[in-house]
N, C-alpha and C positions, 0 to 999 in steps of 0.2 A: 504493500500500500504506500509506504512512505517513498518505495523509488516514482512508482508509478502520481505522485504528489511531486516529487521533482521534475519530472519530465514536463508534469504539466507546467509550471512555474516556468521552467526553462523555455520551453512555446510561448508561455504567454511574454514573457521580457521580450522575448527573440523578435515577434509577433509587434509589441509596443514601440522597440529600436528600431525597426522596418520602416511602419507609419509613421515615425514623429520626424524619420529621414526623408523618407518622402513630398512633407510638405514643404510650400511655399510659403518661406515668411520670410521679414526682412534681416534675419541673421544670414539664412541661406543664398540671397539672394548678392548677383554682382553689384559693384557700387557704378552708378550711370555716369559716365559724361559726356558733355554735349560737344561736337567738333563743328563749327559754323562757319563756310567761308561764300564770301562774295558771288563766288561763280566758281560753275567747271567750265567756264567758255574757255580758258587755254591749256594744254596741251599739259606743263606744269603739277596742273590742281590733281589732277590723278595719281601721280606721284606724291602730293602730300598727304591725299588719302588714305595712300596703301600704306606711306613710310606709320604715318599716327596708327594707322589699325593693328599690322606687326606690331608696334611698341607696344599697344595695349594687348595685345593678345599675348605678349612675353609677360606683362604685369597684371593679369586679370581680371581686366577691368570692360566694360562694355561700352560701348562706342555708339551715340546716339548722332548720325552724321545727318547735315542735309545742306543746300547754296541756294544761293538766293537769286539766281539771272540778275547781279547786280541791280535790284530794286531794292531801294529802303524800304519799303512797305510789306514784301514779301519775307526780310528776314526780321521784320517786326513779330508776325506772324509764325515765323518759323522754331524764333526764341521762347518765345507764349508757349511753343508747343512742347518746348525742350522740360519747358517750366512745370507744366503738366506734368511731364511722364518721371518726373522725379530724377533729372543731373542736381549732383555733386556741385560740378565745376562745369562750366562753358566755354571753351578756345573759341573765342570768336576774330575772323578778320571784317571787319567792317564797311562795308559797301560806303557806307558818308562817312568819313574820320569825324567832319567837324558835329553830327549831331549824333552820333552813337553812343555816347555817354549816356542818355536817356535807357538806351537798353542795358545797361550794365547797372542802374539803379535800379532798374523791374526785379535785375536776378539776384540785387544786393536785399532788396525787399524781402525775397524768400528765401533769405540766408545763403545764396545761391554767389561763389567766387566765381569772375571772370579773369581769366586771362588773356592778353593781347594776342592776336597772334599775326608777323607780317607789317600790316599797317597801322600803325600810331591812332586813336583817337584822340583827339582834342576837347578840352573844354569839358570832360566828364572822368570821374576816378574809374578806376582800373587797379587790379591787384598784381598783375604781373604783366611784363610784355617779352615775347620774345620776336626777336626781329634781327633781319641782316641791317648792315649799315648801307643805307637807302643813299646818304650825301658820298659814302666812299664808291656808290655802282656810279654814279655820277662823274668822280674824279677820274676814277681808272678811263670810264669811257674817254674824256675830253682827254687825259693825257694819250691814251692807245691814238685820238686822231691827231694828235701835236706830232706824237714818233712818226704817223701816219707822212703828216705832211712836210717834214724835212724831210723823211726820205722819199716820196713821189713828186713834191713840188718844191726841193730842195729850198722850201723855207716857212718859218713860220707865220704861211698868210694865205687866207681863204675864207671861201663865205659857206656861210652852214646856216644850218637847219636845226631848228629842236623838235621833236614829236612827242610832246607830251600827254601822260594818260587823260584820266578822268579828272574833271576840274574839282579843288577841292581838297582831293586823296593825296593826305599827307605823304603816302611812300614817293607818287608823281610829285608833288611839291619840293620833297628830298632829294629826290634821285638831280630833277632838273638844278638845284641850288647847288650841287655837286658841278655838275656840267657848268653853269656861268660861272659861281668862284673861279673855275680853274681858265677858263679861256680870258677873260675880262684881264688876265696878267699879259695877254699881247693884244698888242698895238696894233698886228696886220691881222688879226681874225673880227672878222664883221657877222656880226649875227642877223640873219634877214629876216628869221621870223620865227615864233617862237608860238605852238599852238597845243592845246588843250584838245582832246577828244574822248566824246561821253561815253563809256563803255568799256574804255581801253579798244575801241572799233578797229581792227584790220581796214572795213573800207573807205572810213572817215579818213584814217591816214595816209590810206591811197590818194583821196580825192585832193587832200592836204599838198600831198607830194606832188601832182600832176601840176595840181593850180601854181605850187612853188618854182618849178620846172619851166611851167609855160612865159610866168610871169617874168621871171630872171635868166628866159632864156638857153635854161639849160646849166647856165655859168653858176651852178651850186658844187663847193667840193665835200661836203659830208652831211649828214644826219644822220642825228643822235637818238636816236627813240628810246623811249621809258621802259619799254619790254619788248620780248620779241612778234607776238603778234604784231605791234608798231610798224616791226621791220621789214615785217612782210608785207605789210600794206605800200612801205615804201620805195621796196624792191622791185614789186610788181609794178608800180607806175617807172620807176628806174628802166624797165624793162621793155617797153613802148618808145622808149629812145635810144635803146641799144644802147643803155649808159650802166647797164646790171653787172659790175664787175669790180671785186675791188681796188685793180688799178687805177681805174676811172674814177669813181665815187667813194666815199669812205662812208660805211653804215657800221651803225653797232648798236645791238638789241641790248636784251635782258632777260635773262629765266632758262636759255639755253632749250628752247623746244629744239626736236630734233630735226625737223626744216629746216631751222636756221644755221642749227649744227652742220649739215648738209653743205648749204650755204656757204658758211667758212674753208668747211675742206673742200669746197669745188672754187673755190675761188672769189664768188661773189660779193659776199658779205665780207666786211672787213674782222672784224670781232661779235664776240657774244659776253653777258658776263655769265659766269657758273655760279649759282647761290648757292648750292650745297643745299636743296631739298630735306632730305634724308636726314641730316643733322637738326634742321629748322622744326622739323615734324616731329621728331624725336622726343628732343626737346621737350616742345610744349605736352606732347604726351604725360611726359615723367611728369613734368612739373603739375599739369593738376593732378595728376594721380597723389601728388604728395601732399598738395594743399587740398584734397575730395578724403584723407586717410587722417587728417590733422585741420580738421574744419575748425577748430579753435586756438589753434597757436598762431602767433606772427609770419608774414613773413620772412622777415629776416633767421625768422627759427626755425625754417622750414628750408629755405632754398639760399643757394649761395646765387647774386647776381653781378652785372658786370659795373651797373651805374646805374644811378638816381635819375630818371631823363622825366624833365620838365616837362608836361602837354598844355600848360596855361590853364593845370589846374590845380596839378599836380606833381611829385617829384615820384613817378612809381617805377621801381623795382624793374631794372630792365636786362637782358640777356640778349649779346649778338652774338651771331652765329657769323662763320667765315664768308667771303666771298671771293673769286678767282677770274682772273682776264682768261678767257678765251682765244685763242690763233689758229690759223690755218697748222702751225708749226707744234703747239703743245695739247693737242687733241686727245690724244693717246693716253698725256699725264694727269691729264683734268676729267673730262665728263665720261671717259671712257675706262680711266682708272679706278673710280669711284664707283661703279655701275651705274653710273647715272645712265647712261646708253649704252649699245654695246657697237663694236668693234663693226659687227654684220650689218648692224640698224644706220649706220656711218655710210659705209665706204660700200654695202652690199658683197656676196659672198664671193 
C-alpha cells in the first residue's frame, strides 16, 4: 500500500511540474523589444535587420521589428503599437529628428526606454544613442574629392554639387556640415548648389542632377551625396551625358549598397563610405537588452559610452561606431573583409 501511495505522489508532482511548465506567464515569457527604423527603402536596412535579430537571438531576447515608409504619422502608429504589445526598450531611428522627441515621451510614459538608433533626434530626451559619426562621413567624403582632384585636375579647384537627404534629418544635416567645413578651406572649390531631397529619393536626385548638368552645362566636377541611393540617382543622370565615370566626374555615396559597391570596382563611382552595419546593429541590440534586464539602474550603471552629445535638449549618453573610405583599390579590405558583401556579389563568379 505504502509503495503503491508513492507512486501515486510521485505522478501526481510529476503530473503538477508538467502543467505549471507549460504555462504562459510573465516569468516564462521573453523580454520584448521594439526595433523601429525609418524605412527599408535602401538596400542597407536589411542588413541592420538581420545584424539586430542575430544579436538578439545570441541574447534571448524577442524582436518586435517594423518601418515606417518614412512617414511621421505611420511610425507614430507603429510605436503605439510597440506600446501595446509590451517592449522593454525601443531602438528607434526616427523618420523627423526635429519632432521625435514626442514619441520617446509616449514610451517614457509607460516606463518604456528608448534608444537612438543612427539619427540624432532633437529637441526631445533620449536615453541612449548609438550612431556613426554622420560630420566624419562628411569629411572623408570632401577630403576623398580634394585627393580626387589634385590628382585628375592637378589642383585644388572645381565646382560640385551637394545631394543632400531629407530636409530636417539630423544625420543629412551632419553628414553635409562635414562636406562644407572641409571644402570652404579652399579658395578654388565653388559650390553651385546645395539641395535637400524628401525621402532620401533616388529620383528626386536624379532630376536634381540633370537640372544641375543642364544648367552648368555639364562643367560640374563632383557630387557628394548623403547616401548611396543619392548616388544612384546621380549616376544615372551622369549617364545621359556619357559623363558616368570616375575619371570624368567624382561621386561619392554613403551606406555602401552593393550597386554602388559595383560602381566603385567598375570604375564609375569614385568612393562609397562603409558604416560598418553589423557593429551599429549590434550594438544597439546589447544595449537595450541591458537597459530592458536593469529597467531601474542609471545609465551610466548600465553601459559604458563614448560622449555626452548635446540634441538642444539634452546631453545623452552616446556611442559611435566606426566608419571606413571606400576605393576602387581597398574593396577586398573593407566591405568584402567584413562580410559586408561578398567577393561573388562584387566582381560576379
Amino acid at each position: 500500500m505504502k509503495s503503491i501511495t508513492r507512486i501515486l505522489i510521485i505522478v501526481l508532482t510529476s503530473t503538477i511540474l508538467f502543467v505549471s511548465g507549460c504555462k504562459s506567464g510573465k516569468s516564462g515569457e521573453k523580454i520584448k523589444i521594439g526595433f523601429l527604423l525609418k524605412t527599408m527603402q535602401e538596400e542597407r536596412y536589411q542588413k541592420d535587420k538581420q545584424a539586430f535579430e542575430k544579436r538578439a537571438k545570441e541574447l534571448g531576447f524577442e524582436v518586435i521589428f517594423d518601418s515606417c515608409n518614412n512617414s511621421e504619422q505611420t511610425q507614430l502608429a507603429k510605436m503605439e503599437n510597440m506600446l501595446i504589445r509590451g517592449v522593454k526598450v525601443i531602438v528607434l531611428q526616427p523618420v523627423n529628428t526635429g519632432t521625435a522627441g514626442i514619441l520617446v515621451k509616449k514610451a517614457h510614459k509607460k516606463g518604456v526606454r528608448v534608444v537612438g538608433y543612427d539619427s540624432l533626434l532633437v529637441n526631445g530626451p533620449l536615453d541612449v544613442h548609438i550612431m556613426q559619426d554622420s560630420w566624419s562621413v562628411g569629411k572623408l567624403q570632401a577630403e576623398a574629392m580634394i585627393a580626387w582632384l589634385k590628382k585628375k585636375r592637378g589642383a585644388i579647384k572645381g565646382n560640385i554639387v551637394l545631394i543632400k537627404g531629407q530636409p530636417g534629418d539630423s544625420n543629412a544635416i551632419a553628414m553635409s556640415s562635414g562636406v562644407l567645413d572641409t571644402i570652404k578651406k579652399y579658395k578654388g572649390l565653388k559650390l553651385l548648389l546645395e539641395q535637400s531631397h524628401e525621402g532620401w529619393s533616388t529620383e528626386k536626385a536624379n532630376a536634381t542632377a540633370l537640372n544641375a548638368l543642364t544648367r552648368y552645362k555639364n562643367e560640374i566636377d563632383a557630387f557628394i551625396c548623403n547616401n548611396s541611393g543619392l548616388a544612384r540617382g546621380v549616376i544615372a543622370a551622369l549617364k545621359t551625358q556619357g559623363l558616368a565615370r570616375a575619371t570624368k566626374v567624382f561621386v561619392a555615396g554613403s551606406d555602401s549598397d552593393i550597386i554602388n559597391i559595383r560602381y566603385v570596382a567598375n570604375g564609375i563611382q569614385a568612393v562609397e563610405i562603409f558604416k560598418k552595419i553589423k557593429p551599429l546593429a549590434r550594438m544597439a541590440a546589447t544595449v537595450a537588452y541591458k537597459l530592458a534586464i536593469n529597467p531601474k539602474k542609471k545609465i551610466s550603471d548600465i553601459i559604458k559610452y563614448d560622449m555626452l552629445l548635446y540634441n538642444k535638449f539634452m546631453k545623452v549618453p552616446t556611442i559611435v561606431t566606426p566608419i571606413v573610405l571606400v576605393t576602387k583599390d581597398n574593396i577586398m579590405d573593407t566591405v568584402v573583409k567584413s562580410g559586408f558583401h561578398t567577393k561573388e556579389a562584387i566582381f560576379g563568379k
